[in-house]
N, C-alpha and C positions, 0 to 999 in steps of 0.2 A: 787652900782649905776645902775648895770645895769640891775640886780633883780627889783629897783624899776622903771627904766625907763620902764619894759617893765609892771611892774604890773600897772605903768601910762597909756601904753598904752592901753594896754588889755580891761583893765575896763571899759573907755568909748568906745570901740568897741563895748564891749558884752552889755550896754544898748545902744547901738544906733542897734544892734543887735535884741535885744530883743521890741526896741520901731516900729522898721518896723516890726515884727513878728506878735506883737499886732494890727500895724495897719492892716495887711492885714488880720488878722483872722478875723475883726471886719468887714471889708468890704465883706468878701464873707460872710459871718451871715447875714449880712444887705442886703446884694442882694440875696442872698436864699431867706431870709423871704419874703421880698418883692416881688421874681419873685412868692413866694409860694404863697402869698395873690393874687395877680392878676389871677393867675390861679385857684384860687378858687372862685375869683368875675363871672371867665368868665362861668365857669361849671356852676353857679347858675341860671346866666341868661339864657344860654341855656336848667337846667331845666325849668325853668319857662315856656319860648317856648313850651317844651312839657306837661307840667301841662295844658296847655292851650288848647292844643289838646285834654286833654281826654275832658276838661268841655268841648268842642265846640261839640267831638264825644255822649257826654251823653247827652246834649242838644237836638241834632239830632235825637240821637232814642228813646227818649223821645216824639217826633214831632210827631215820623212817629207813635210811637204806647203809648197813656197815659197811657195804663195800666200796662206800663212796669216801669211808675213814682218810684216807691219806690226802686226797683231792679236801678235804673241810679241815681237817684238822691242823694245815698249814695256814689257813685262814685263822680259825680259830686262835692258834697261840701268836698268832704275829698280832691280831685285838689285843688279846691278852696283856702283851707284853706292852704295847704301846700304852695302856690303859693301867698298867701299872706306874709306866715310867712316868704320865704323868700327875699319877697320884703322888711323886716322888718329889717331882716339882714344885707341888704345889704346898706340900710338906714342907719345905726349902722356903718355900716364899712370902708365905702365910705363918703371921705368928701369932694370930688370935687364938685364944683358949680354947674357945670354944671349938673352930676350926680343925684344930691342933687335937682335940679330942674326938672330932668324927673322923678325921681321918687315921685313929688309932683304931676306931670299932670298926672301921672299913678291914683293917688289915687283919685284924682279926677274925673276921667273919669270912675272908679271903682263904687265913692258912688254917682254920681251926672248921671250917664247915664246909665252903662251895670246893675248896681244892680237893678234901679228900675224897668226897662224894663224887665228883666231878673224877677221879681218880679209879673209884668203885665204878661205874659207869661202863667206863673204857672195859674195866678187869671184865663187868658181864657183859660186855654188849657180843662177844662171838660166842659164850657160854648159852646163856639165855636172856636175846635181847628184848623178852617180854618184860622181863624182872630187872631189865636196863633200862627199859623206858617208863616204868611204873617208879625205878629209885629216883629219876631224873624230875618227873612230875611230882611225887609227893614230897622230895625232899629238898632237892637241890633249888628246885621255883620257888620254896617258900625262905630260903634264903636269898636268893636273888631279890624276892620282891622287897626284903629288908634293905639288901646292901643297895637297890638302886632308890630307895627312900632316901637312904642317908648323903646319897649322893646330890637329891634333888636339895635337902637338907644344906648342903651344903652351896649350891646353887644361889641359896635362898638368900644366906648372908652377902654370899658374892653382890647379887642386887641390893639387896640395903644399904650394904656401904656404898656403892656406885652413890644410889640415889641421896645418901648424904653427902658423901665426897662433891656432887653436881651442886647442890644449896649449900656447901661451906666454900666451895670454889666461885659463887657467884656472891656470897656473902663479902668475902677475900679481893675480890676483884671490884665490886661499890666502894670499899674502904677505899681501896688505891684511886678509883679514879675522883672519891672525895679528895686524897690528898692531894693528889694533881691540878684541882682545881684551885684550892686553896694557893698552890706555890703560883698559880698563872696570876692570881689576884696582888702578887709581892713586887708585879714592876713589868712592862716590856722588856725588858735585859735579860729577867729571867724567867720570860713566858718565851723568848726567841729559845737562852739555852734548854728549859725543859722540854720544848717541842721538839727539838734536837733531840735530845735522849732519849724522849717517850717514842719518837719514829723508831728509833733504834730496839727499843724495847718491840714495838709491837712487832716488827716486822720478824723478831725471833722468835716472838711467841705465836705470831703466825706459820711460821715454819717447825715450830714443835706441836700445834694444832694439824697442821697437814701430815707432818709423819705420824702424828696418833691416829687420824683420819684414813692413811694407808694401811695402816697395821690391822684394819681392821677385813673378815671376813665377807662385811655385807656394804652395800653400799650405802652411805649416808648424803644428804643434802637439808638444807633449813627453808620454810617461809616466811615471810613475818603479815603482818596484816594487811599490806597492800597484796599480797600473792607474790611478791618480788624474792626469789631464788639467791640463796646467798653465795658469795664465790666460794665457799672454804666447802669442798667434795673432796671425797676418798675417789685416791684411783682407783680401788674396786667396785665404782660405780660406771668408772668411763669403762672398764673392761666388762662391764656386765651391759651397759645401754652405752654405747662410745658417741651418741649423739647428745648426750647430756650437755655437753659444755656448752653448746651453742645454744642454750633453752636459760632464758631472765626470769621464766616467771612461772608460775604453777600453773595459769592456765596452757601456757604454753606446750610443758609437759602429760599434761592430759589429754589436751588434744592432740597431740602425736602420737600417744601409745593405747591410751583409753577415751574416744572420742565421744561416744556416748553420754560416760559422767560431765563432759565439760561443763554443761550448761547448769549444773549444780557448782562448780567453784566459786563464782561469784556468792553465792546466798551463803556460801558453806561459810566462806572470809567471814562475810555480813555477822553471821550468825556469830561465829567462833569468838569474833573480839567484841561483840555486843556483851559478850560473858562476864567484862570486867566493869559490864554496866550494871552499879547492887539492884537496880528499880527491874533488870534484865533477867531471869534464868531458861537456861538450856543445859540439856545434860550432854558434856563434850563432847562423849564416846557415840554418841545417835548423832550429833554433828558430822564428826569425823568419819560416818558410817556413807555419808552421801559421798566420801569419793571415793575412789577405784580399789578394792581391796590385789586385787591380780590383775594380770594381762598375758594374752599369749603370741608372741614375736612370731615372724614369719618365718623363721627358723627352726618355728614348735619349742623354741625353749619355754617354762614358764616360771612368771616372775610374780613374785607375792611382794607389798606394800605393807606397812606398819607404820601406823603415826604416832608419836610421842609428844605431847605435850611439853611444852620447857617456861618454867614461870621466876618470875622475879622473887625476891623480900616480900613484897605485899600481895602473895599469890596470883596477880596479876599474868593473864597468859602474853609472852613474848614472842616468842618462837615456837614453828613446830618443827619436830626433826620429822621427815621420813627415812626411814631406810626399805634399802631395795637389797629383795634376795632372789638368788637364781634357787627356785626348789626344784628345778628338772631331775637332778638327779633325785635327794629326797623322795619326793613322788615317785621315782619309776622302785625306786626301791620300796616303800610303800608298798606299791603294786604286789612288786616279787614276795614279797613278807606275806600278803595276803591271796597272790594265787600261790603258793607255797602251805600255806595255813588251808586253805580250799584243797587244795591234793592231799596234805595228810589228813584232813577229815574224810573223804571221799574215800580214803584206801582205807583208813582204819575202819570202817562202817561196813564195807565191799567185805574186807576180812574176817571182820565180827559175823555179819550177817549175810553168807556168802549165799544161802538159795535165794534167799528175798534177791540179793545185787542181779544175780544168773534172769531170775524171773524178768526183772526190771532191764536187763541188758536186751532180753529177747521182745520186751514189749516195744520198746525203744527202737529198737533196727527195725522193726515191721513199720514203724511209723516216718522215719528216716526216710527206708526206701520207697516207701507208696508217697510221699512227698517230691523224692526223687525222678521216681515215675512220669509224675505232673507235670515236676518243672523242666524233664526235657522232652517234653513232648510237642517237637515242633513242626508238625505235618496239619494241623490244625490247633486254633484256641479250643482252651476248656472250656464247656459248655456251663449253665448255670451248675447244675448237680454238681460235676466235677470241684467247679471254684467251691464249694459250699463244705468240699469232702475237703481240699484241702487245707483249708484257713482250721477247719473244726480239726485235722489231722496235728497245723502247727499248736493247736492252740494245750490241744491233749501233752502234745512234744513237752510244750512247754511245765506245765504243770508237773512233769512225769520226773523232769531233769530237775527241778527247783525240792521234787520231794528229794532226790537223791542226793541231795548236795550238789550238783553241777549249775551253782548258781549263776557264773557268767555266762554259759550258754545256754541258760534259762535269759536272763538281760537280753543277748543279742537277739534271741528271739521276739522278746517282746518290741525290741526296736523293730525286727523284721515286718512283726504286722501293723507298726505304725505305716510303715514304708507300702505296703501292701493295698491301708486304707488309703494312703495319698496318692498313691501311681497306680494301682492294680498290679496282677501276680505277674504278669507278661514284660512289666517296665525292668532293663537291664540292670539297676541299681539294686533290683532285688533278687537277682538270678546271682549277680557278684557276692551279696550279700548273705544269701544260703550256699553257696558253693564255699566261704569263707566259715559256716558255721558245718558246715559236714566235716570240712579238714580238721577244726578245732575239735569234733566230735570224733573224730577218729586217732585224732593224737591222743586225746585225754582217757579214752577206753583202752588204745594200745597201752598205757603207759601205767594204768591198773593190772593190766594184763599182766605185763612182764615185772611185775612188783609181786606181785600175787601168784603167777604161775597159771594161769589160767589155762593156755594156749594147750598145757601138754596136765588138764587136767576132764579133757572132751570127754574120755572114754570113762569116767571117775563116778562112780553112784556115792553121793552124800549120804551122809547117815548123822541123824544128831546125836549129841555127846553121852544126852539120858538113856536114847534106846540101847546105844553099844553098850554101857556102863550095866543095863541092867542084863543084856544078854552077857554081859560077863559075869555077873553076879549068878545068874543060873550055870554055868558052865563049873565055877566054883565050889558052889552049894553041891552041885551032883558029881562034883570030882570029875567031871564030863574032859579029860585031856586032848582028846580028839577035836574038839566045836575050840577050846582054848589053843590049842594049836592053828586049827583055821581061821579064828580072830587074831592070833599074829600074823599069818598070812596076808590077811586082809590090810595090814599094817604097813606091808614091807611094798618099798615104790623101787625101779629103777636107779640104778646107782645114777645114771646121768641124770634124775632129775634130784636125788638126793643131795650132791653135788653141784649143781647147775649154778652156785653163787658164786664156786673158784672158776666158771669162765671168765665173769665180768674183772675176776682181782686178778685174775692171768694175763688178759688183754692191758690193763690199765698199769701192770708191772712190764709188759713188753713192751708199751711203749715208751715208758721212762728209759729205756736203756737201749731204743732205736732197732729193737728186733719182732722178727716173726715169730710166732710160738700158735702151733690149735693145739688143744686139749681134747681127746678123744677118749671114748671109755668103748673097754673090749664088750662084743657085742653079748657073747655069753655069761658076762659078768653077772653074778649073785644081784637079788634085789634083797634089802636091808631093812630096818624099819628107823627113822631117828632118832629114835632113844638108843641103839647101836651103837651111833657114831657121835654122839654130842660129845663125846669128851674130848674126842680126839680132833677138834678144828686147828689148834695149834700146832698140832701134828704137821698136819696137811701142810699149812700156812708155809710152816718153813721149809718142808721137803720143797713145794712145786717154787716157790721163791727161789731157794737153791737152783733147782733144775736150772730157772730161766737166766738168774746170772752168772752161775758161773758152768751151769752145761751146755746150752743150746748158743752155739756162735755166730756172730752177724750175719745176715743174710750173704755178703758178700762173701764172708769166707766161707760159707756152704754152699756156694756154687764154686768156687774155687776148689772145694773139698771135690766135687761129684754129686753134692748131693740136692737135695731142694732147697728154694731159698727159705720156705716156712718148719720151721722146727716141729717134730711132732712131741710131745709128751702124751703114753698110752696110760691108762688106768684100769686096771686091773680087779675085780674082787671076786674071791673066791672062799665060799662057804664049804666047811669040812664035814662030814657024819656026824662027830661029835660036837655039832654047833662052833667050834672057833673059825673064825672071820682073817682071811690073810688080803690086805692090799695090795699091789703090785704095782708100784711108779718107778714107769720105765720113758728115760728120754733117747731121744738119738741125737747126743751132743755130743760132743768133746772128750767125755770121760773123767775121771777124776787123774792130775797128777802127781802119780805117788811119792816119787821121787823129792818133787819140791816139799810135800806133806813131813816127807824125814827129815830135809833140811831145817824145817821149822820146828820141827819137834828137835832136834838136836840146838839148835839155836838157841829155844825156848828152855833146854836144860829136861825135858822130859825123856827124850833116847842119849842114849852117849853114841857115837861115831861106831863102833863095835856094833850096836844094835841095828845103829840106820843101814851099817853094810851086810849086817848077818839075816836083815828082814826079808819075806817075801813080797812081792805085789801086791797081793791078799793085804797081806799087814798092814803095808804100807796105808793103802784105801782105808782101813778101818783107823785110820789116825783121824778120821774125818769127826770123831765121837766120843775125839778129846777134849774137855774146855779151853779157852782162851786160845785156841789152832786154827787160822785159817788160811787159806792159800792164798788169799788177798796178800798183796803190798801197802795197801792202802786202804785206810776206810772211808767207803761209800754210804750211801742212805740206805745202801738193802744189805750191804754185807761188810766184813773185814774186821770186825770185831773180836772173832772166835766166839761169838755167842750162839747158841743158835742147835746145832745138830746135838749135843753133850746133854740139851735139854730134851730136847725129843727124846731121846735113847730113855734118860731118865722118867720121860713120862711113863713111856710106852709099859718102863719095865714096873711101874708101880702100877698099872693095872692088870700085871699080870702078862706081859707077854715080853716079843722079843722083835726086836729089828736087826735086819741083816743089810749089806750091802754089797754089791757086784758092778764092777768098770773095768771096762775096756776101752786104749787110747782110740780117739778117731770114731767110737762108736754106739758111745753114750754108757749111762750110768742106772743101777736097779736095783730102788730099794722096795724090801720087802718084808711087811710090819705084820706081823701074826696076833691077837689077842685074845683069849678064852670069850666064850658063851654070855655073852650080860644074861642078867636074871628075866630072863625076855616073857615068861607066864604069872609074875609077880604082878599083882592088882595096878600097883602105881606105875610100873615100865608101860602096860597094855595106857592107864589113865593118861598118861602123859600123852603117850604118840597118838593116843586119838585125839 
């Protein structure tokens, strides 16, 4: 009887044992996964945030300079796309109303506003990229700053339910470890079997706590009020600090990376859990503030700190999380975002207000170099006077750059004459110092220069926009044709400097396809004025494009040919009597051949076999001004389309003129674009190019 009373009793212990065992394994599974999703919603939106930054950054320098289009704009949509893909996911994963509705206006504000503008953009940025970066500023920013709202919006939720999910998951987890207690109170028989089960239990919950703990971008660890370090870390802590593991305690960790704070840990502890003393207050976050926010590793990496609070049922604080992040990159990108943002302020300002920038560049060198002067002057020290001239020389420097926008070497300067009052002008920390702020001073002036045009703009007398405008307005009024004629004179620049932006997209095309190519303009060639030639950039684009893939042949086969290994393409312009304007691009490549041009035209169903054998050579080359024709086999990033020549011809002849074509095997190819007189004495052609 009493074998069976107790195997009566035993039994329903060990399942009521074993039914809370199950329940609570099934609760912390359900609340891992779940705190796991939510922290994986919130990482997403926060990339997205940054996806969004590069499109915004590659937009930008895009703006400041088109020629750099192909190099940003493969950045650009590869953001794009990823930043969509995961708004798709998230779409997918996320079934809250709410949720589910911001990412409906996201999409919409995507295809019904930033795309098309964002689309409009591109169409004028080689048209007129003044009226491409005023549509980009006034229009496209003011959607952006919606759609990245919506996004933070959305962010927003991602943290609230985290922060519930964490207080219904510790809610969730009191109940179970009440009911466990209860079943230990039902007998030794089945406190031994629950301890069995519940090890079992924890040790998997501990291992879905570790892989939620990996999954994560930043590094995580806990303390609790002794300062004692909990085991449960994300490997992306040991990869970020790999000395972690061997550190028990918080002071521990302080002291090896932030030594200074240490000696606040202790009061910090004191302080933090005296909080759940009611006779006690402190306000946590000035608590939390005594320890280490960053540190910088002797690898220069640097590492930012975040503390989180973690509280029980009775708000009671338990645990603190920190998490550890590597910001190095962040920062350095930072950086770039705003010495990026510093260059287009500086150029835009230089090009707005080009005699003031001139004025300010020439006051600026005078002070540079009498600086220079001083500081190599090593046959004797500078005497008082001298030292007096040059600190008063730095200090004007400085002032001069800070007005013009050159704020970071405006900074290094002012570091300079800390360095100057602590060591004197003679000590080598400050000769490295200014020899390091001359180079930066010379890069950052080159680099206006060649944006601007500056270099081949020596010989050039400024005029502002009111006196020309009104000297036109007299010329007008007295029917004066002659002064109106010499004001377009005054207009028209050098083809090679009018031109001078298809070097940079010539080089940057030859070396996508591992060849030599200079671009050279005949010496006698016509000077123009830009209102001339604005329309025709697409023109251009595709001929010299053309030339360089499929005319000028690799280096090596042009030595193998006889010839040089750098491909020339010559450019031509020549102005007629009657005002019309002929181009002349001429390469010494390859030639066009004809031949396979027919086969593809008869392939493609445009000659019949009779045509391709009855054509001349002549003919054949003018196949090149077919649509959907190209002598490619394949298509590449720059050709094989048949897109391309069919449009030019079409431009050309809608404003009136005509393109011709000329090739010879072995010794390159010559087109030659003829187009009537623009309205070059018309108020708005003169208003424009001035």
């Amino acid at each position: 009887m009493a074998a069976k009373f107790h195997l009566t009793l035993v039994v329903p212990l060990i399942l009521v044992s074993i039914a809370v065992g199950v329940m609570t394994l099934n609760g912390l599974q359900d609340n891992a996964s779940h705190l796991s999703e939510l922290l994986r919603i919130e990482s997403k939106t926060n990339r997205i945030l940054s996806l969004l930054l590069v499109q915004d950054d590659a937009s930008k320098a895009i703006l400041i300079d088109p020629n750099q289009l192909e190099i940003f704009s493969a950045k650009k949509i590869e953001a794009y796309d990823a930043h969509k893909q995961l708004l798709i996911e998230l779409q997918q994963e996320v079934g809250s109303g709410r949720f589910q509705e911001l990412i409906q206006q996201l999409q919409e504000i995507d295809e019904q506003k930033l795309r098309p503008i964002d689309t409009q953009v591109l169409e004028k940025l080689f048209e007129d990229v003044d009226q491409a970066r005023r549509m980009y500023f006034d229009q496209y920013e003011t959607h952006k700053k919606e759609y990245e709202r919506l996004i933070r919006e959305l962010a927003a939720i991602g943290v609230d339910d985290l922060n519930r999910a964490s207080e219904e998951m510790h809610k969730k987890n009191m109940q179970s470890l009440v009911h466990i207690a209860l079943t230990l109170l039902l007998g030794i028989v089945v406190i031994a079997v629950t301890i069995t089960i519940l090890s079992r239990h924890v040790e998997k919950s501990d291992r879905n706590t570790k892989s939620l703990l990996d999954v994560l971008s930043e590094g995580l660890f806990f303390f609790d009020g002794q300062g004692t370090i909990a085991e449960e870390r994300s490997q992306t802590l040991q990869r970020i600090l790999p000395e972690t593991p061997d550190m028990k305690s918080l002071y521990d960790f302080i002291q090896r990376y932030a030594p200074a704070s240490s000696k606040n840990v202790e009061v910090c502890l004191r302080m933090l859990w005296a909080d759940n003393d009611p006779d006690f207050f402190s306000d946590i976050s000035t608590t939390l503030s005594m320890l280490p926010r960053s540190f910088v590793l002797p690898d220069h990496r640097i590492i930012e700190l975040d503390y989180r609070p973690l509280r029980n049922a009775k708000n009671e604080l338990e645990r603190v999380v920190v998490v550890v992040a590597d910001v190095t990159q962040k920062l350095q990108q930072e950086r770039e975002a705003k010495i990026q943002a510093e260059r287009v302020k500086k150029i835009t300002r230089a090009a707005a207000r080009l005699d003031d920038y001139l004025a300010f560049l020439d006051e600026a060198r005078l002070l540079v170099q009498r600086a220079n002067q001083a500081f190599s002057k090593k046959t004797s020290p500078l005497d008082a006077a001298e030292d007096r001239q040059v600190r008063r020389d730095l200090h004007t420097l400085k002032g001069t750059l800070a007005t013009a926008d050159f704020s970071r070497l405006a900074a290094a300067l002012h570091q300079l004459e800390t360095l100057i009052e602590d060591h004197g002008i003679s000590d080598p920390k400050v000769m490295q110092q200014w020899q390091e702020i001359v180079e930066q001073w010379t890069f950052e002036t080159a680099d206006i220069d060649h944006v601007l045009g500056l270099s081949q703009r020596t010989d050039r007398v400024h005029i502002a926009r009111a006196k020309f405008q009104r000297i036109h307005h007299h010329a007008s009024t007295h029917k004066d044709s002659a002064l109106q004629t010499l004001l377009l004179d005054c207009l028209r620049q050098p083809a090679s400097e009018i031109f001078a932006r298809y070097q940079d997209y010539l080089g940057t095309t030859a070396d996508k396809l591992a060849k030599q190519v200079k671009l050279s303009f005949a010496a006698d060639s016509a000077e123009i004025a830009p209102f001339e030639v604005q329309k025709l950039d697409a023109i251009f684009n595709h001929i010299l494009r053309n030339s360089v893939d499929h005319g000028i042949e690799e280096a090596e086969v042009r030595v193998q040919q006889g010839k040089p290994p750098q491909g020339v393409i010559q450019w031509t312009v020549v102005r007629s009597a009657n005002d019309r304007l002929r181009f002349i691009i001429q390469d010494d490549g390859q030639g066009v051949n004809g031949a396979k041009l027919a086969q593809k035209a008869v392939q493609a169903g445009l000659w019949s076999e009779a045509q391709a054998h009855a054509a001349n050579e002549q003919q054949k080359v003018e196949l090149l001004f077919l649509p959907q024709l190209s002598s490619r086999d394949e298509v590449t990033e720059l050709s094989g389309r048949g897109v391309g020549m069919d449009a030019v011809k079409e431009l050309v002849q809608k404003l009136g003129g005509s393109i011709t074509v000329r090739s010879q095997p072995g010794q390159g190819t010559r087109f030659e674009i003829e187009i009537p007189a623009q309205d070059s004495a018309s108020p708005d052609s003169l208003r424009r190019s001035a």
